[in-house]
Backbone as CSV, one residue per row, in Angstrom:
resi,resn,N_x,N_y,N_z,CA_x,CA_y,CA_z,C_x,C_y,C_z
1,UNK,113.700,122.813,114.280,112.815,122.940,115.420,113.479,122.358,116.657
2,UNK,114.305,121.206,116.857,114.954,120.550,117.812,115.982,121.458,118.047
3,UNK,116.489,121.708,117.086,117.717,122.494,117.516,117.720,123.630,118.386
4,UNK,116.893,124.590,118.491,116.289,125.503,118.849,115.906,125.254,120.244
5,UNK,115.546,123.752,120.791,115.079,123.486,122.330,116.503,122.401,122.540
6,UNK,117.616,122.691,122.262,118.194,121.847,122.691,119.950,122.629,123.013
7,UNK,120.658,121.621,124.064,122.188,122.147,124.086,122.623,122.253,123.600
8,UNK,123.822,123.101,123.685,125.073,124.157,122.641,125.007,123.011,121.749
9,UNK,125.983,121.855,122.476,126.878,121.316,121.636,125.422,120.102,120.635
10,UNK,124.513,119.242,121.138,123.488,119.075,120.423,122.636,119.660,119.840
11,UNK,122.830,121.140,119.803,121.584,121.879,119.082,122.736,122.000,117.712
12,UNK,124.096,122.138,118.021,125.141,122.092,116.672,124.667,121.328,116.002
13,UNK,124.770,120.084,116.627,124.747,118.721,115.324,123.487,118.759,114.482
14,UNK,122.532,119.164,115.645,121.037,118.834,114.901,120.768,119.908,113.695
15,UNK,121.066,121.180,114.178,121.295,122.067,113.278,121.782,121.854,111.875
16,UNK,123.110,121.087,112.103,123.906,120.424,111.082,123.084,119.529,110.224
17,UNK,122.559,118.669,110.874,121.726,117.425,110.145,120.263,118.276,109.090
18,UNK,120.025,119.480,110.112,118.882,119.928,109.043,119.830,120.820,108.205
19,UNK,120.897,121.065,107.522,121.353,122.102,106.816,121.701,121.563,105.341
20,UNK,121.509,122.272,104.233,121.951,121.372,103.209,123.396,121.364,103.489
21,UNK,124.175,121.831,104.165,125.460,120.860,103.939,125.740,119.652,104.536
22,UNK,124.613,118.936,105.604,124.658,117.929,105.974,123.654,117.063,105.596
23,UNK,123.248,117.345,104.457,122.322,116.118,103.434,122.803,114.734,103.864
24,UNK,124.170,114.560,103.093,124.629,113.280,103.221,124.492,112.643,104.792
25,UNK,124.516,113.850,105.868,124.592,112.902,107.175,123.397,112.743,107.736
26,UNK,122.912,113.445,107.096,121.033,112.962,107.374,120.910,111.392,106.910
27,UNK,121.081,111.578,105.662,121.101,110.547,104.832,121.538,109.249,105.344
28,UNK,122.819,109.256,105.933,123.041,108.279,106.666,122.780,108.143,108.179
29,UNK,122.380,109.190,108.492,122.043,109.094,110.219,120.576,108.598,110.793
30,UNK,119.666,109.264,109.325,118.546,109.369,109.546,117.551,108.644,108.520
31,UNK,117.853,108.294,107.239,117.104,107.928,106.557,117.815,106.108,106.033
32,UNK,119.021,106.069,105.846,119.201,104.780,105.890,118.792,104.065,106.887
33,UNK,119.407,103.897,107.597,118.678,102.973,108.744,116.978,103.563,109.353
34,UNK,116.093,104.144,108.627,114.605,104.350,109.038,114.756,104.995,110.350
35,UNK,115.622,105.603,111.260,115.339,106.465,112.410,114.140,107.269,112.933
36,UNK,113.059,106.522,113.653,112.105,107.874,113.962,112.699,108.948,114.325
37,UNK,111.358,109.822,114.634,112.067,111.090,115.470,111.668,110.886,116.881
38,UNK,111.325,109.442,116.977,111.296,109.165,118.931,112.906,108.817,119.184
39,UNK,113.428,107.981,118.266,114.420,107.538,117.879,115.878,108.973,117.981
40,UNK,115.568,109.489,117.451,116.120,111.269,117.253,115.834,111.767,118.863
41,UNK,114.826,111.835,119.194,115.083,112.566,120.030,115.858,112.172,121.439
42,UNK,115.776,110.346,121.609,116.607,109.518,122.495,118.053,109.904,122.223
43,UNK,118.380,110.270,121.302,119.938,110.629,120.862,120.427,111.904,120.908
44,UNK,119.570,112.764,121.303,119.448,114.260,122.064,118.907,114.621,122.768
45,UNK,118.924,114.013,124.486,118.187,114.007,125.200,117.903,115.620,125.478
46,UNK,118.962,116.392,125.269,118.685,117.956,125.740,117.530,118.471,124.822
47,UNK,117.018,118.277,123.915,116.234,118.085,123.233,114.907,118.117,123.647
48,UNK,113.988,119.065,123.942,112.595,118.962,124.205,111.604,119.947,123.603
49,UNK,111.320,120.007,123.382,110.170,120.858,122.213,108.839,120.537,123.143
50,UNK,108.190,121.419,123.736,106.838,121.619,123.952,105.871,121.214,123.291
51,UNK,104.645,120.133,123.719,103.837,119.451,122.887,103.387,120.403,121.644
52,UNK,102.902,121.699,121.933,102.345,122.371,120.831,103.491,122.505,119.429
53,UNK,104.608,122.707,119.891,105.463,122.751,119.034,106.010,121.257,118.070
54,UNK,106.212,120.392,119.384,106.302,118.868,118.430,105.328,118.781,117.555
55,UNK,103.686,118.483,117.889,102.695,118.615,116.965,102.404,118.961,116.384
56,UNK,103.136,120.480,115.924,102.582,121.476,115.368,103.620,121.145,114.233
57,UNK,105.045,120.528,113.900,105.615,120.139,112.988,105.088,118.430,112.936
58,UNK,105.116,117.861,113.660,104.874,116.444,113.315,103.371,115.900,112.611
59,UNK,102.315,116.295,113.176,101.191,116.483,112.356,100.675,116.892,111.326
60,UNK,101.517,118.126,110.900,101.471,118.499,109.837,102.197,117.424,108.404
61,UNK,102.773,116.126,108.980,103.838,115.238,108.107,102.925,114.354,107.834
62,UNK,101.989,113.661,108.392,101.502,112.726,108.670,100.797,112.094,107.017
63,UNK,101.065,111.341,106.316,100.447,110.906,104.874,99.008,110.687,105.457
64,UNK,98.652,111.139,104.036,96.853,110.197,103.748,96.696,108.917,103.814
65,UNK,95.931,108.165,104.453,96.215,106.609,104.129,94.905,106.589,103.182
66,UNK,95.391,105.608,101.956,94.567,105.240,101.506,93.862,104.071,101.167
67,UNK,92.218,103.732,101.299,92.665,101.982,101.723,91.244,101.671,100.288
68,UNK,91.042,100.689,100.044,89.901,100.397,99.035,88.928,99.437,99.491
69,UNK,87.484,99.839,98.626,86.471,99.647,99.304,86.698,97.995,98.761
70,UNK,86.589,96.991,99.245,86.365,95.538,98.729,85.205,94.664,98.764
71,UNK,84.091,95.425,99.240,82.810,94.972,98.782,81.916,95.370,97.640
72,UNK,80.674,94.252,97.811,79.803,94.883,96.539,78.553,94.976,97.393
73,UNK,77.750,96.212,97.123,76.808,96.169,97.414,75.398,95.446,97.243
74,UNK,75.911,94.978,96.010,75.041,93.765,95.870,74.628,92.724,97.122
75,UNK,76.169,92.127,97.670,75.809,91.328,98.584,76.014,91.631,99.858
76,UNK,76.452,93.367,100.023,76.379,93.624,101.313,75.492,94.838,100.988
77,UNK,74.540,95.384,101.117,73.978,96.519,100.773,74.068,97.747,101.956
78,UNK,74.036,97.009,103.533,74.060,98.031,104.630,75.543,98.135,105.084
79,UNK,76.801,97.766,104.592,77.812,98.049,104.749,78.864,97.933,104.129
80,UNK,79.972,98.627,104.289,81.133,98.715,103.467,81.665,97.888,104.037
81,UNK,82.813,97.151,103.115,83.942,96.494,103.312,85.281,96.829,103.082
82,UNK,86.153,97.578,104.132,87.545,97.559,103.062,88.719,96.166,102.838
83,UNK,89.546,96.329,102.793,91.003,95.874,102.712,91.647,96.157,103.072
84,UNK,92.583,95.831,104.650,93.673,96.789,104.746,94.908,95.825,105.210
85,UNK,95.976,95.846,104.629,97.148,95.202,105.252,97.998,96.177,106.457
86,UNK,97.914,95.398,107.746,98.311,95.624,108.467,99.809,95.918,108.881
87,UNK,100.496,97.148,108.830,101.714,97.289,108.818,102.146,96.994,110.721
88,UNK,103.761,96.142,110.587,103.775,95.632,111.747,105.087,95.250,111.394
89,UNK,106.326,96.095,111.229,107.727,95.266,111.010,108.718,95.664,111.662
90,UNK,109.874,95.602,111.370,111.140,95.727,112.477,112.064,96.593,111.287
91,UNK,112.305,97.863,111.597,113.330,98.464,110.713,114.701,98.231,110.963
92,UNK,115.927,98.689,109.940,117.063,98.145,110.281,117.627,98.474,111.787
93,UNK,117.201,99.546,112.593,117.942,99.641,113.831,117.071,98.451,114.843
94,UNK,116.173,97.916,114.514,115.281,97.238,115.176,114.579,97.685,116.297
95,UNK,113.885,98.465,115.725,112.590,99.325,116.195,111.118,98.802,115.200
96,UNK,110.832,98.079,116.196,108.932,98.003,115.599,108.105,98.915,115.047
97,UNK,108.270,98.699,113.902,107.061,100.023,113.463,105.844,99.432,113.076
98,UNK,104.547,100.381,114.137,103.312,99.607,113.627,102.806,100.792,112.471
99,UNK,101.989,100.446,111.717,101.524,101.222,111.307,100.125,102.059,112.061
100,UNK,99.944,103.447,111.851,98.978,104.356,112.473,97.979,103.956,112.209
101,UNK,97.135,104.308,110.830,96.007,103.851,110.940,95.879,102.401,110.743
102,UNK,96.125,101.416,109.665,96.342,99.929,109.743,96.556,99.431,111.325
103,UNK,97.457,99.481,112.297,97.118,99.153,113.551,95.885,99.358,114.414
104,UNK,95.553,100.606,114.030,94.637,101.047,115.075,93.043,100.384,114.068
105,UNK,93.114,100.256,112.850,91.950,99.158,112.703,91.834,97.935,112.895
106,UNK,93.277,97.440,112.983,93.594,95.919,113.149,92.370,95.688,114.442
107,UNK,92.759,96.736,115.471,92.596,96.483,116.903,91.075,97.126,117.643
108,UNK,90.487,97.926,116.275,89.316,98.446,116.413,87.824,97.154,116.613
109,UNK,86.833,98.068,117.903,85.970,96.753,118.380,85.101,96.938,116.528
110,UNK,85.146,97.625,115.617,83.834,97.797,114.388,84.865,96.778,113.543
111,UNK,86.658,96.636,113.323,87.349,95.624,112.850,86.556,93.991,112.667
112,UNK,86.397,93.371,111.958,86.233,91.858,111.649,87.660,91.387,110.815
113,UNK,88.183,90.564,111.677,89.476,90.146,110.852,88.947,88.928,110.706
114,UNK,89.501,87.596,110.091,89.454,86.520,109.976,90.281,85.567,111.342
């Protein structure tokens, strides 16, 4: 998809990186060191994909989060309780990754943290 909105010589590489003959340099370009694709796309600035098009592959990636209920209704009867550990770390290129939904409940006004 990048490759396609981007220059000769960067639409090559990117091309390259999605091809199985460049597994291995994915591998090391992109998945060892945790690289977003905000990350990706700073490294191909010619590189621009139209919101409908970014979203339209990136949204479609997005995991289920799954979180568990940690109350009992016994002693809460009008509401649920979950559990959620808040993702919030530094990957090897040292880029902060928060987590999507875990952040955005951390910071939610219905949130009760301790």
């Amino acid at each position: 998809m990048l490759s396609a909105r981007a220059a000769q010589e960067e639409a090559a590489r990117l091309h390259s990186l999605a091809s199985h003959g460049g597994k291995a340099d994915f591998a090391s370009y992109v998945v060892a060191p945790q690289r977003s694709l905000l990350q990706v796309l700073g490294d191909f600035p010619s590189a621009r994909p139209s919101l409908g098009l970014f979203f339209g592959h990136v949204a479609t990636r997005l995991q289920p989060r799954y979180y568990s209920i940690s109350s009992s209704p016994l002693a809460h009867p009008q509401s649920a309780h979950i559990t959620v550990a808040v993702v919030d770390e530094t990957g090897p290129t040292g880029r902060r990754h928060l987590g999507v939904a875990s952040h955005w409940l951390a910071h939610c006004r219905c949130a009760r943290l301790p």
